[in-house]
Structures are given as structure tokens and as C-alpha cells.
C-alpha positions, 0 to 999 in steps of 0.5 A: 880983285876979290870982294873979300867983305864977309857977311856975319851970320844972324840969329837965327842962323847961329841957332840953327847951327848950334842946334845941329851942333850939338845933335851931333856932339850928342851922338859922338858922346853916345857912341862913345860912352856905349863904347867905354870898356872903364866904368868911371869913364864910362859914367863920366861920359854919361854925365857930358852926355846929359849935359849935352842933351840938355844945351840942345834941348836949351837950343831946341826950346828957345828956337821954337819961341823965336818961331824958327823951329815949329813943331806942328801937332801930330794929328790924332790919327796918326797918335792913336795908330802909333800907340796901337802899334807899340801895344802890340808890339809888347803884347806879342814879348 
């Protein structure tokens, strides 16, 4: 007989699944409002997308307090790299 005993998810891993959740949601509700033909539709579906920007970044910070999503700091050569690279990219418009 099969062993059916579940093993239930712990913190972190429920975290990790609504973070990646709601990045998704996220991009489903950007395709959809991009896609919105009715004005007030289309701002309502604004409104359910900040929303949903919002819990993931709720999700995002709380995780990194916890310590399961660390963020290294950029190092000051690739920053000073990127930021010539956008100034001469809206230098030459």
C-alpha cells in the first residue's frame, strides 16, 4: 500500500510560492490591461495591478527580513557602468 502521509509546506516555502505567485498574477494583469480596448476597464485593471504589485513587494520585503531572499549589493563598478550606459543612451535621442 501506498504511504499517502502528506508533508505540509513550511514557511519559507509558502513564501516562496506566493512570491513567485504573484509575479506571475503581475504579469497576467499587465498583459491584460495593456490589452484593454474600454477605458474604465482598463483603469480598473490599473488599479488590481498596483494592487498586486504591492502584495509582492509585501512578500518580497518580508522574506528578506526572514533572510530567504538576499539581495547582495551591486558593486560600484557595475552601477557607475550601467548609469554611463543609460546616459548615452538618452544622449544619442
Amino acid at each position: 500500500m501506498a504511504d499517502t502521509t502528506t508533508i505540509p509546506m513550511q514557511d519559507k516555502e509558502m513564501m516562496h510560492d506566493a512570491l513567485s505567485s504573484e509575479k506571475q498574477m503581475t504579469g497576467l494583469y499587465n498583459t491584460f490591461t495593456n490589452e484593454c480596448a474600454n477605458t474604465a476597464l482598463r483603469d480598473e485593471m490599473m488599479n488590481i495591478l498596483h494592487d498586486e504589485h504591492c502584495m509582492q513587494a509585501d512578500i518580497f520585503m518580508d522574506m528578506q527580513k526572514r533572510g530567504w531572499y538576499p539581495t547582495p549589493a551591486a558593486e560600484d563598478q557595475k552601477v557607475q557602468s550601467a548609469k554611463e550606459k543609460f546616459t548615452n543612451m538618452n544622449a544619442g535621442n
